[in-house]
N, C-alpha and C positions, 0 to 999 in steps of 0.2 A: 954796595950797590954794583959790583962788579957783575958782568954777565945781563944788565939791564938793557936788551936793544928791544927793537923794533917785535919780535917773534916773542920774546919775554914779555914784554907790554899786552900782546896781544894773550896771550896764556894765560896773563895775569885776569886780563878783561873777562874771558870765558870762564871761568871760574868764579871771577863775581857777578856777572848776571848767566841768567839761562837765557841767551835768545840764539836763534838762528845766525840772527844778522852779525852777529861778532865776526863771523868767519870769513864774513867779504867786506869789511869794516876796511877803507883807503885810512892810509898813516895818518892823513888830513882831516878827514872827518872828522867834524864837530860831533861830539855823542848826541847831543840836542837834536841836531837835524834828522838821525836815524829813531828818532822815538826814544830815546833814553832819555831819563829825567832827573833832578836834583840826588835821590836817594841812590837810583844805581849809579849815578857818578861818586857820591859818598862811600860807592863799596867797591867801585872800584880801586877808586884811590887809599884805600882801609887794605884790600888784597897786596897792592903794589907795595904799602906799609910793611905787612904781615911779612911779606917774601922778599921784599929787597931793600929794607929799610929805608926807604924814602920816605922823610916825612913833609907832607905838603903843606905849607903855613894858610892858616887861614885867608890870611890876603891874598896868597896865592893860587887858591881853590879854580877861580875862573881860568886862570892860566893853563890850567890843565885838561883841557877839554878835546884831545886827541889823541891817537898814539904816538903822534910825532910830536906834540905837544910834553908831554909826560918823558919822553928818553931826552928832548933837550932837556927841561926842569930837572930829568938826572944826573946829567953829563954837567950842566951848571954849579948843580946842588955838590957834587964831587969836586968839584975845581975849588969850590968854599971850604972845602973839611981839610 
């Protein structure tokens, strides 16, 4: 998971959906509030998988609904390995 900040998250995001709005996406924002829904959060999180092996547990699916959301859950998820 080395190399997983803020600009990786976001890299990671643009690649699993196609929208505009990735690109002015605040680290805080909720995906939900910007119009993203269930599935492109499940690709995102599937992308952040593929490239930085983070795997996000089921229970933890909700926890991860930002990109500031996501690099904590990383920085945590490494503190545990």
């Amino acid at each position: 998971m080395a190399g997983m900040d803020e600009a990786a998250v976001r890299r990671a995001i643009g690649e699993a959906v196609d929208r505009p709005m990735v690109a002015s996406l605040e680290p805080d924002t909720d995906f939900y509030e910007v119009g993203l829904d269930s599935l492109d959060h499940a690709q995102i999180l599937m992308r952040i998988e593929e490239v930085h092996g983070l795997v996000v547990a089921d229970t933890d699916f909700d926890l991860c609904r930002s990109i500031s959301a996501i690099v904590a859950y990383g920085q945590a998820s490494a503190g545990r390995d």
